[in-house]
VOROFI-327312 format. One record per residue: residue in one letter; x, z, y negated of N, C-alpha, C, CB in turn. Coordinates in steps of 0.05 Angstrom, whole numbers, plus 5000, padded with zeros to 4 digits. Glycine has a CB too. Example, Ala and Ser with C-alpha at 12.3 -4.5 7.8 and 13.67 -1.06 7.14 Angstrom:
<recs>
a526451565114524651565090526451565066522651815089/s525751425045527351435021525851574999528251145012/
</recs>
This chain:
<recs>
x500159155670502659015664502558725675504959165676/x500858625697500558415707499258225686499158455730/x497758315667497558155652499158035629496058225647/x501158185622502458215601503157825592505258455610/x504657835615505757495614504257315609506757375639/x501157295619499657125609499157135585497957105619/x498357345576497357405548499357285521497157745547/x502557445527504757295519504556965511506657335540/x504156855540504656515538502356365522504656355569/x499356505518497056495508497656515481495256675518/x498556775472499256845446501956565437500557225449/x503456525444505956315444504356075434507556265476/x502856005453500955735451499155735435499655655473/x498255955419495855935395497655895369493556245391/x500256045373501856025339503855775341504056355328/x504155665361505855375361505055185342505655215389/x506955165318505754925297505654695303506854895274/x502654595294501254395309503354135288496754415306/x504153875293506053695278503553635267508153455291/x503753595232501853545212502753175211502453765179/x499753075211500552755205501552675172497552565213/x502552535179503852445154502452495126504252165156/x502152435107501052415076501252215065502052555059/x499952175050499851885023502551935015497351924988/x503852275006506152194991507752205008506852324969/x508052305027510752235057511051955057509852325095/x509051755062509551495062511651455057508351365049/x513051265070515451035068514050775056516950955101/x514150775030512850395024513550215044514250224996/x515950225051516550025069516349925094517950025070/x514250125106512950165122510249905132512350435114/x509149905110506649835100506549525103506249945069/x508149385102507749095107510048995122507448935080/x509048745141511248645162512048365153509948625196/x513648255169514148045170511447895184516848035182/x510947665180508447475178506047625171507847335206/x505847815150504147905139503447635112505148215133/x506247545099505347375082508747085088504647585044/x508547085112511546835121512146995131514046685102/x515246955139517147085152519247255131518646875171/x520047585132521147635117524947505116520247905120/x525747515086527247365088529747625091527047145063/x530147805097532448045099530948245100534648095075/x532448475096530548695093529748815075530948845104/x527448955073526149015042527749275043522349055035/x528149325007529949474995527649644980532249314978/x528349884983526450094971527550404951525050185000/x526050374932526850624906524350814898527850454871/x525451004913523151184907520351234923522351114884/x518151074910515550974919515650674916513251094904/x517750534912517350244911518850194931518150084886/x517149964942518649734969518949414956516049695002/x520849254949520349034941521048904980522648954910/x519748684984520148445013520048245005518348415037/x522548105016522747825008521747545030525947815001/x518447565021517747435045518947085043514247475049/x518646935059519746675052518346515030519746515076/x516646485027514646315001514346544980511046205012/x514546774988513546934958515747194961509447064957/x515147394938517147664930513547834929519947634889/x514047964938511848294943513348524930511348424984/x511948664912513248934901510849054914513949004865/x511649264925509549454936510149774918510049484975/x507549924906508650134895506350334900509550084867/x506950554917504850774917504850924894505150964938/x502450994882502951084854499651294860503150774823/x500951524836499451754840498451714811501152044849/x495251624812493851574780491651574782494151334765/x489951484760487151444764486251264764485951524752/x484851104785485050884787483550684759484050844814/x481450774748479550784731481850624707478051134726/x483750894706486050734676487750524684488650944662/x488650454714489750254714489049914724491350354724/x486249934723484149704737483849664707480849804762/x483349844691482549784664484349634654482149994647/x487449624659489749534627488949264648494649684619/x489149184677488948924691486648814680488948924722/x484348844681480848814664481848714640478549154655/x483348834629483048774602484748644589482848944589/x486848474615488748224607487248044627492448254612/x484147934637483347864640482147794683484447764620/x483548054683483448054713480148144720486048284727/x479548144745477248174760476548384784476947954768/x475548484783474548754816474448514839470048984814/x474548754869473748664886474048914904474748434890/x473348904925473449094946474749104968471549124954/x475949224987476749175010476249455024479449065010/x474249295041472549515062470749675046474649745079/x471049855036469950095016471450134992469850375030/x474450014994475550124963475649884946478850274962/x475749984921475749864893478649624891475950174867/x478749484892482049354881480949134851484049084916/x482249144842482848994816484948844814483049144795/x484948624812487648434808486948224784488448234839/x489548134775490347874758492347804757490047854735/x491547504758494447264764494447084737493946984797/x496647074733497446864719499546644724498046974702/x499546394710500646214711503346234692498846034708/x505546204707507946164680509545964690510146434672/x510045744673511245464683511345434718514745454670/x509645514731509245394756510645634764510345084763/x510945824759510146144783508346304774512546384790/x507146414798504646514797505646794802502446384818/x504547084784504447294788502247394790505747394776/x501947634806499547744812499648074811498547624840/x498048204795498548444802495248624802500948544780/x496248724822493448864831493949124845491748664853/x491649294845491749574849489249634866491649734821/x490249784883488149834906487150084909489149774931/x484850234906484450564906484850584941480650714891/x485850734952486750934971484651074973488951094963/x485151314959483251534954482751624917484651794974/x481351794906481951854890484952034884479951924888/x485451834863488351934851490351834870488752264846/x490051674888492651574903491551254908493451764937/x494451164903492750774897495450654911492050594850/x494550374919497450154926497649934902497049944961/x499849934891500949804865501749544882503749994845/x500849274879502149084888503048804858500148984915/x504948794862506448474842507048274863509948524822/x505348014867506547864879507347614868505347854897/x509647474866510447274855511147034883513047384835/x510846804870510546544876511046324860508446534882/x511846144876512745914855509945734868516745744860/x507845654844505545504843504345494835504545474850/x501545354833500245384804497545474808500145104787/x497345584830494645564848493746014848495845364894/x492545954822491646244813490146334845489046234779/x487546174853486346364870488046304895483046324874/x490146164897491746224933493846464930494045894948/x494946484908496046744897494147024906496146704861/x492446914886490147224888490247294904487447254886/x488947114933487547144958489647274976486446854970/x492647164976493947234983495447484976494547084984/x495347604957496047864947492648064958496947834904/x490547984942489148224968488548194992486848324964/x490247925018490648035040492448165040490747905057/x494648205031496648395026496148675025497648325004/x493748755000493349014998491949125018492349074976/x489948895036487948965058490749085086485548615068/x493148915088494648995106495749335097496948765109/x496149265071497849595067495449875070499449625026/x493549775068491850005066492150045102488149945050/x490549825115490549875142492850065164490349615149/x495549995148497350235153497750415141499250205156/x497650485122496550835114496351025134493550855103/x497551265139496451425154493751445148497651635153/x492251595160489551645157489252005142488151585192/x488151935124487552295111486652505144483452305080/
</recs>
């Protein structure tokens, strides 16, 4: 019987559910990017669903976690004239365009297979690659906060 209690608190302590880390789809978008990530944010970002829009001071960021393949959506950007690139190990694809002096950018970052970061960034300027550059430091920040699989 002297043992009973230990065994008890042993048994207690093997079935205690361990807290599971977060997920791609738990994510809070809004999580994912700060203020002086790209200026100072101008209020606070407003969020629907899997979208975070932030209103940084020089530009507007839509952030959107999206559950796809990355393959089909690097392709429709490819094929309105956008370009690959990498960050760290994953695939991103972006294209900017010029419209009377604002610059949009939209680019897609693989995660993992079948889980990606959707970014639109708009700007008033005419300067395609400071846009670009600046939308995939953007996606390089959102990945870096990601929980980790």
């Amino acid at each position: 019987m002297r043992w009973t209690l230990p065994l008890l608190v042993a048994l207690a302590a093997c079935s205690a559910p361990e807290k599971e880390a977060p997920t791609f789809a738990d994510t809070d978008p809004c999580t994912l990017l700060q203020s002086g990530d790209a200026g100072q944010l101008n209020g606070t970002p407003s969020k629907s669903e899997r979208t975070c829009d932030y209103p940084f001071g020089a530009l507007t960021v839509r952030l959107t976690l999206q559950t796809a393949k990355y393959e089909d959506e690097s392709q429709k950007l490819l094929a309105g004239g956008g370009y690959g690139g990498v960050i760290g190990d994953r695939p991103l694809t972006r294209k900017c365009v010029d419209s009377s002096g604002e610059v949009t950018c939209d680019a897609v970052l693989e995660v993992r297979d079948g889980a990606l970061i959707g970014l639109k960034v708009l700007q008033r300027s005419h300067d395609l690659n400071a846009v670009g550059q600046a939308t995939q430091g953007l996606a390089a920040k959102a990945l870096e906060r990601l929980p980790k699989p």
